[in-house]
VOPAGU-2260 file (C-alpha; in pm, 1 decimal, decimal comma):
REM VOPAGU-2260
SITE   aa  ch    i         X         Y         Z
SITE  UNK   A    0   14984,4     429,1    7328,6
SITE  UNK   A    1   14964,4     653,8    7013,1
SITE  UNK   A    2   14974,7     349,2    6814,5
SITE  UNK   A    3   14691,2     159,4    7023,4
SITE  UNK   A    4   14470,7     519,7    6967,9
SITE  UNK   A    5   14518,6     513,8    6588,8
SITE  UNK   A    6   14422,9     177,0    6507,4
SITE  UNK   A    7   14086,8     240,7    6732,9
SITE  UNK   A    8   14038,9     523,9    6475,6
SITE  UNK   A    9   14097,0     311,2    6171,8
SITE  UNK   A   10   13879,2      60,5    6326,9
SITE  UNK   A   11   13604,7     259,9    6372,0
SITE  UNK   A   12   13606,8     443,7    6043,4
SITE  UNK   A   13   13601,9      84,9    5884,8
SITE  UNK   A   14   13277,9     -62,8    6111,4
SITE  UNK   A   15   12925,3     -28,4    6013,1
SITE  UNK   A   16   12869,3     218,4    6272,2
SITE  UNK   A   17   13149,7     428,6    6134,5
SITE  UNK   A   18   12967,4     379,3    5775,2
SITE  UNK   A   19   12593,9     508,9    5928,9
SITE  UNK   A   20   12758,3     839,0    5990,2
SITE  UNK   A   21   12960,4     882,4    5655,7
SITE  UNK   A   22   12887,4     643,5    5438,5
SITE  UNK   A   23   12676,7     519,9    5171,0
SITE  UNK   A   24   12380,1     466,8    5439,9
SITE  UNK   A   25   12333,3     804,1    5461,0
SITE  UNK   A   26   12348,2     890,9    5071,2
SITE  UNK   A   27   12034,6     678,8    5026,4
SITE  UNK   A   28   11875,1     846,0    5309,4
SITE  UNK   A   29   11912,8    1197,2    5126,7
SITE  UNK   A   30   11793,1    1038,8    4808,2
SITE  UNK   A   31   11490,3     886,8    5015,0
SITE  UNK   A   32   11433,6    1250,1    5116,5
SITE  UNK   A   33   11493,8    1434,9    4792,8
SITE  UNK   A   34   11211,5    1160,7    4599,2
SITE  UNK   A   35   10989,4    1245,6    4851,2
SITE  UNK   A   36   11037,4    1594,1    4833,3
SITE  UNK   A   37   10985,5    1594,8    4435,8
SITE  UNK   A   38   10673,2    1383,5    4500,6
SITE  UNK   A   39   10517,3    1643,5    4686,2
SITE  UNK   A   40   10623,1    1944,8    4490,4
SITE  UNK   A   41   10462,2    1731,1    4166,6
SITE  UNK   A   42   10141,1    1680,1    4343,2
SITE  UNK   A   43   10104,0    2039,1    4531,0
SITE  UNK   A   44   10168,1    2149,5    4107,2
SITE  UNK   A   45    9866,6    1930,8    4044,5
SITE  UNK   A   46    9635,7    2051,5    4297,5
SITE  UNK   A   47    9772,3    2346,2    4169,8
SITE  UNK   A   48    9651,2    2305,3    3792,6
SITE  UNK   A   49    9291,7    2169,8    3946,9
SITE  UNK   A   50    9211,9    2395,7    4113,9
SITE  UNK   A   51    9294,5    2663,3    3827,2
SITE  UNK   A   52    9125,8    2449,1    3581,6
SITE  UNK   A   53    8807,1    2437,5    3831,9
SITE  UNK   A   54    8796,7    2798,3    3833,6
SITE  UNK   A   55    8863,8    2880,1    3490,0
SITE  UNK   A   56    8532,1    2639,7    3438,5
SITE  UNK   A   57    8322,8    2825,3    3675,3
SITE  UNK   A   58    8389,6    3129,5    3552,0
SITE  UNK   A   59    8344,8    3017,6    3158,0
SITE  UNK   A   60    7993,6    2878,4    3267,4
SITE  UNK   A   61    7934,4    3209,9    3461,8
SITE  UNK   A   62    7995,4    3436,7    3227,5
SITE  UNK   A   63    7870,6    3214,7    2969,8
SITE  UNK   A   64    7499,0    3242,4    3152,0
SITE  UNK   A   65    7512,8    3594,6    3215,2
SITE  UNK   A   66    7586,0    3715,9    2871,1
SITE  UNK   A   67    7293,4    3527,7    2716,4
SITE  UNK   A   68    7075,4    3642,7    2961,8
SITE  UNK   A   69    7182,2    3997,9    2945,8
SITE  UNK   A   70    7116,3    4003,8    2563,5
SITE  UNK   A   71    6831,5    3846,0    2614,9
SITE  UNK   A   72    6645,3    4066,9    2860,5
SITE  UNK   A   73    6788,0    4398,3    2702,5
SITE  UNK   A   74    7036,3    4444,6    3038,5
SITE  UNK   A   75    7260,5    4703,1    3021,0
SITE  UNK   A   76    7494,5    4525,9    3223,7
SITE  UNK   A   77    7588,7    4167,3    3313,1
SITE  UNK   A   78    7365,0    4000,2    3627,7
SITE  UNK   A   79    7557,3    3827,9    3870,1
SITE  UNK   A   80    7549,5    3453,0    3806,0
SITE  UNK   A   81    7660,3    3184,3    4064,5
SITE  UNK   A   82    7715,3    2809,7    3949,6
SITE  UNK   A   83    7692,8    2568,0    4273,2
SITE  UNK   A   84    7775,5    2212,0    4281,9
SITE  UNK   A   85    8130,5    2103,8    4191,1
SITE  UNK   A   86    8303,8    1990,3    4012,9
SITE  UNK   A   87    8191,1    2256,6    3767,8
SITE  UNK   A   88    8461,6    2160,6    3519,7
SITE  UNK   A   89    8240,0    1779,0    3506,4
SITE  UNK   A   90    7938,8    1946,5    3461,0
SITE  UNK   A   91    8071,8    2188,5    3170,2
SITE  UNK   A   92    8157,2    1789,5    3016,5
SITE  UNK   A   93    7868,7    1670,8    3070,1
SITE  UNK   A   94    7703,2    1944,7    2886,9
SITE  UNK   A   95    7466,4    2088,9    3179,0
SITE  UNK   A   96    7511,7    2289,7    3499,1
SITE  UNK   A   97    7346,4    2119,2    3761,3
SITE  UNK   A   98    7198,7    2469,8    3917,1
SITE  UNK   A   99    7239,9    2805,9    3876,7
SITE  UNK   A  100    7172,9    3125,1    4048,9
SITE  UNK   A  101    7090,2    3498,8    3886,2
SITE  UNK   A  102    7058,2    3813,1    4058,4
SITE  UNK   A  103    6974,7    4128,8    3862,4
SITE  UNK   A  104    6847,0    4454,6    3900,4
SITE  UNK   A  105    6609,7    4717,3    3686,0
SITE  UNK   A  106    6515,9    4444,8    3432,4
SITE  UNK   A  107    6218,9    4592,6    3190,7
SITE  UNK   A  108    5982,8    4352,0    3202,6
SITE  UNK   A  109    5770,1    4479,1    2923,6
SITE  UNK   A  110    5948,6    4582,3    2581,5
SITE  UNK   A  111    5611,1    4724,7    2389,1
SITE  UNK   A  112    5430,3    5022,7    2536,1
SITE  UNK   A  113    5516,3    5200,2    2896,7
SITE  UNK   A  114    5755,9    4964,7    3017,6
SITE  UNK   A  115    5740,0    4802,1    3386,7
SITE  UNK   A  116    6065,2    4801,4    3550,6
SITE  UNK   A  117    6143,3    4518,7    3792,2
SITE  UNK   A  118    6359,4    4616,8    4067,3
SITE  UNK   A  119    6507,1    4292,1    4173,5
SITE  UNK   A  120    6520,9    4004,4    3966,3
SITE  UNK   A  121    6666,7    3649,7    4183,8
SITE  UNK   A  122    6612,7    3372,8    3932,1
SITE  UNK   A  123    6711,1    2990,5    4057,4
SITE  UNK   A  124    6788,6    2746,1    3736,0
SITE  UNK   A  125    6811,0    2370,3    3737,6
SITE  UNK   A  126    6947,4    2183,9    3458,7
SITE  UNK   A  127    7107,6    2450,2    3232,6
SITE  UNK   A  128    7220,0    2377,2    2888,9
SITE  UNK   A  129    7320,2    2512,5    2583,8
SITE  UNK   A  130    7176,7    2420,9    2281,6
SITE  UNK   A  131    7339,6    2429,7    1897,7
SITE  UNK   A  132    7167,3    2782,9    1821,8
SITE  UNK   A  133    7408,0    2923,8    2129,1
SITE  UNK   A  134    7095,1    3013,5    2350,4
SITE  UNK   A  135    7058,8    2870,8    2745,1
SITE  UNK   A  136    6809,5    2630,5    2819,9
SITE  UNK   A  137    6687,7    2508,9    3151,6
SITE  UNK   A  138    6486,4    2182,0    3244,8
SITE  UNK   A  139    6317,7    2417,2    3556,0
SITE  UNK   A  140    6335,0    2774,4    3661,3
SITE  UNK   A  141    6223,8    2958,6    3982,2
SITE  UNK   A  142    6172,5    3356,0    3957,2
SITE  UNK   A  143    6123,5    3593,4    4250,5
SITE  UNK   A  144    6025,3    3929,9    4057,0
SITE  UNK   A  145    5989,8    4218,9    4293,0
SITE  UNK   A  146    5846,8    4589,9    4137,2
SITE  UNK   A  147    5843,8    4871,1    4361,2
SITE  UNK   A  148    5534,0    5066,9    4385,6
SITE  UNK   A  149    5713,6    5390,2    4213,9
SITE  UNK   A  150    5768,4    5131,0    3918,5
SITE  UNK   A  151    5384,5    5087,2    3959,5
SITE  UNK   A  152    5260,9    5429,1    3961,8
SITE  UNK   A  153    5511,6    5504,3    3672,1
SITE  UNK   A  154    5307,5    5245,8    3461,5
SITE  UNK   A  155    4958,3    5331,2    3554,7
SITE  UNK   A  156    4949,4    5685,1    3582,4
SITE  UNK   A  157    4886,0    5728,3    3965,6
SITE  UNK   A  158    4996,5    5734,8    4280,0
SITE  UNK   A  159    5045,4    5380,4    4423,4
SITE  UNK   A  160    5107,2    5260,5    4750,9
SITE  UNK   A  161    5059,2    4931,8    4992,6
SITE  UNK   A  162    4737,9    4903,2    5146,4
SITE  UNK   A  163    4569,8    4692,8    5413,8
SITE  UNK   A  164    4619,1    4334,7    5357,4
SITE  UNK   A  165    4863,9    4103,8    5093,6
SITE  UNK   A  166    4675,1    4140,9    4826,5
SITE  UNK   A  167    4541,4    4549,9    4844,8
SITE  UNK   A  168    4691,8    4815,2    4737,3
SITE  UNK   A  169    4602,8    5186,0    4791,3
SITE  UNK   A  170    4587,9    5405,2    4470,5
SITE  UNK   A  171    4543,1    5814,1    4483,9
SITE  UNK   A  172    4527,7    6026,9    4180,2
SITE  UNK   A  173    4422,4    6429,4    4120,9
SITE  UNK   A  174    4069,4    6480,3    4028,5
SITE  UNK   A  175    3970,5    6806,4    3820,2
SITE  UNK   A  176    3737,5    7017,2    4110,9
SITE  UNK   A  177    3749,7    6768,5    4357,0
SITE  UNK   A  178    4090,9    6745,5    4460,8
SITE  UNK   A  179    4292,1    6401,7    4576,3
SITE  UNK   A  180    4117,6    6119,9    4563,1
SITE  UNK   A  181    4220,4    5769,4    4717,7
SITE  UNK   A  182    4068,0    5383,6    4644,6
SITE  UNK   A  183    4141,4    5048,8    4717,3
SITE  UNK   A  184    4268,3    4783,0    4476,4
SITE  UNK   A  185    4350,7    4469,8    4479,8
SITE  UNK   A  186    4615,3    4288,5    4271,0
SITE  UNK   A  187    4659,6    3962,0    4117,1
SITE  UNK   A  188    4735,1    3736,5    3838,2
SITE  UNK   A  189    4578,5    3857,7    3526,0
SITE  UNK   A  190    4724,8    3594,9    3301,1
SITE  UNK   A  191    4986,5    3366,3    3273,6
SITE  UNK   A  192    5263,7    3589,1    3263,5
SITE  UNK   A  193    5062,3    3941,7    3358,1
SITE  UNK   A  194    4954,8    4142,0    3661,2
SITE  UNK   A  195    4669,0    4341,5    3671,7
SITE  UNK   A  196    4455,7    4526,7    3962,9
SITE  UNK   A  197    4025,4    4491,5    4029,5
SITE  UNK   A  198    3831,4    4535,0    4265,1
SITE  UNK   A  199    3819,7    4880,8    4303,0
SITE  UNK   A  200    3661,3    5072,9    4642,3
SITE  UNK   A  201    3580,2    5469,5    4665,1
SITE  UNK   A  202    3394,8    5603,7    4957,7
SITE  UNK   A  203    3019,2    5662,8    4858,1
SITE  UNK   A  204    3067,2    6033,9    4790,6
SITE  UNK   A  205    3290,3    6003,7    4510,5
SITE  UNK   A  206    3108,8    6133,8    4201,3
SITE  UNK   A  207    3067,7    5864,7    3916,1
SITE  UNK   A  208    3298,0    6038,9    3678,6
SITE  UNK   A  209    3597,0    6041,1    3934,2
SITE  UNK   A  210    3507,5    5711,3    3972,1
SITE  UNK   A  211    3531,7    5606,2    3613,9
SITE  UNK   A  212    3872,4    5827,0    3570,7
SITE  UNK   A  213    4053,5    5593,8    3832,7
SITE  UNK   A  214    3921,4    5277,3    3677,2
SITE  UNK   A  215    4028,6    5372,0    3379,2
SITE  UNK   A  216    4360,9    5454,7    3456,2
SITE  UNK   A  217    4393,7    5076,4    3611,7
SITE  UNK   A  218    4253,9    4857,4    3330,5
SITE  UNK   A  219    4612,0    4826,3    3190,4
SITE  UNK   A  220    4798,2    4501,9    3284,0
SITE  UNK   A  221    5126,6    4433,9    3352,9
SITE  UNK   A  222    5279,2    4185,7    3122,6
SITE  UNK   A  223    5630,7    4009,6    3190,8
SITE  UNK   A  224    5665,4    3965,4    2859,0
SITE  UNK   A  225    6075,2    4063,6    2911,1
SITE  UNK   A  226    6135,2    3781,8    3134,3
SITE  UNK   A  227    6263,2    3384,2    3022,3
SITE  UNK   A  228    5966,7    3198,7    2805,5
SITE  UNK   A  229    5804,3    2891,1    2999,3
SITE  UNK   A  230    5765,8    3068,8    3320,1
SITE  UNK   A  231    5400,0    3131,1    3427,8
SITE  UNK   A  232    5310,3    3341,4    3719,2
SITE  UNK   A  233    5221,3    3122,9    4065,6
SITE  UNK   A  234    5128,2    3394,3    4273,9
SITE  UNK   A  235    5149,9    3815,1    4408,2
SITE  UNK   A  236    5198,5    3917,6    4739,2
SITE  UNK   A  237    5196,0    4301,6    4836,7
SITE  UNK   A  238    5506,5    4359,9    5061,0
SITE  UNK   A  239    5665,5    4724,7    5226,0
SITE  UNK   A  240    5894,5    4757,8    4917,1
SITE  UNK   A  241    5668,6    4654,8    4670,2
SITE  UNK   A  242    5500,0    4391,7    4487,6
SITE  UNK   A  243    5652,7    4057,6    4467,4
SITE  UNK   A  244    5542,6    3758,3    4176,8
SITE  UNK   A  245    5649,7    3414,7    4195,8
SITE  UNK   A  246    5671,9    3249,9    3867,7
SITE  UNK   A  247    5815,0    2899,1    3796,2
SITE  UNK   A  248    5800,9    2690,2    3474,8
SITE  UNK   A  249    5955,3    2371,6    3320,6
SITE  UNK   A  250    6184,9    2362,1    2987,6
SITE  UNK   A  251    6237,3    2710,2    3031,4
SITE  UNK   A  252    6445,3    2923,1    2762,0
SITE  UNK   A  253    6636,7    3167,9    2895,9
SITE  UNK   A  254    6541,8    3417,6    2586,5
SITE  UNK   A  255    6236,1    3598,4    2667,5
SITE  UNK   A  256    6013,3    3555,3    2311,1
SITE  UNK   A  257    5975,8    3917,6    2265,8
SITE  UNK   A  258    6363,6    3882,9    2240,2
């Protein structure tokens, strides 16, 4: 019997069955395993390296935007910048950023005389490039300029506020003898690239020479002289926390040219 039992064994070490279990059948399955392990550890180190690349890109063409615009406009800091569209890395080879986005705050928008601060700045860029002489250049630009009325008063010397309707604003200033005394502008587009208030309404009982005082303080426009060159100004709208101008333009240079 113990003779019978050990040839079984022998048999069934020798059979294919016997070689599944320990032989070389199973070596080449671990191989099979340890190539396909390697393959994915080789690409998860390539996504890897992408994606690093990608944002190393992004934030070169970032910070690449932001610094030329914060020299350009006098910032004291960097604005935030915000590259869409991928692969950024492409676009970088391609030489221009398909769009752009820039959000700043207390930009000067006039460099010469009492300066006209603009509280919010959201600028939308399409096309951005860079050209030899290391300046930005884009083929169009959107600007949402917003100046709050303390900004405004600061610049013209009295008291403004919103008044009745988009495009009316309420001014008050301190006249010698008489006291306060209130009007109604309204404000528009003065030029391409300046603001400026007419249209000015006292009650009837105002004396001429407190109405001339008030005029006077208000024929002053506001240029945007500070902001990129080949924007023009599309429209003004009186808001609760301020003014806010629209300006768009084509070709635009990123360099304002009082820069």
């Amino acid at each position: 019997m113990k003779t019978n039992a050990t040839e079984a064994r022998h048999r069934a070490e020798r059979s294919p069955e016997g070689q599944s279990m320990n032989g070389p059948k199973n070596s080449r399955a671990m191989r099979r395993t340890r190539r396909r392990n390697g393959l994915i550890a080789v690409a998860l180190a390539l996504l890897i390296s992408a994606g690093g690349g990608e944002m190393w890109a992004t934030q070169y063409a970032q910070n690449r935007i932001a610094d030329s615009v914060r020299r350009g406009m006098g910032l004291d800091s960097d604005p935030q910048v915000h590259v869409n569209g991928l692969p950024v890395s492409l676009q970088l080879a391609r030489k221009k950023i398909t769009e752009a986005d820039i959000d700043a705050a207390q930009v000067p928008a006039t460099v010469n005389g009492r300066v006209l601060i603009i509280q919010d700045l959201a600028v939308h860029l399409r096309g951005v490039r860079q050209e030899q002489s290391g300046r930005e250049r884009a083929d169009e630009a959107e600007v949402t300029a917003t100046i709050a009325y303390e900004d405004l008063s600061a610049f013209y010397g009295v008291a403004v506020d919103r008044g009745h309707g988009d495009d009316r604003l309420k001014v008050t200033t301190r006249v010698p003898l008489l006291g306060q005394v209130s009007a109604s502008t309204r404000v528009g587009i003065a030029g391409p690239r300046a603001i400026g208030v007419d249209d000015v309404r006292l009650s009837e009982n105002v004396p001429p020479a407190a109405r001339t005082l008030l005029e006077s303080s208000l024929e002053r426009t506001a240029p945007l002289d500070n902001l990129p060159e080949g924007l023009a100004i599309r429209s003004v709208t009186v808001t609760d926390n301020g003014i806010v101008a629209l300006l768009s333009g084509s070709d635009v240079d990123l360099q304002p040219r009082t820069a």
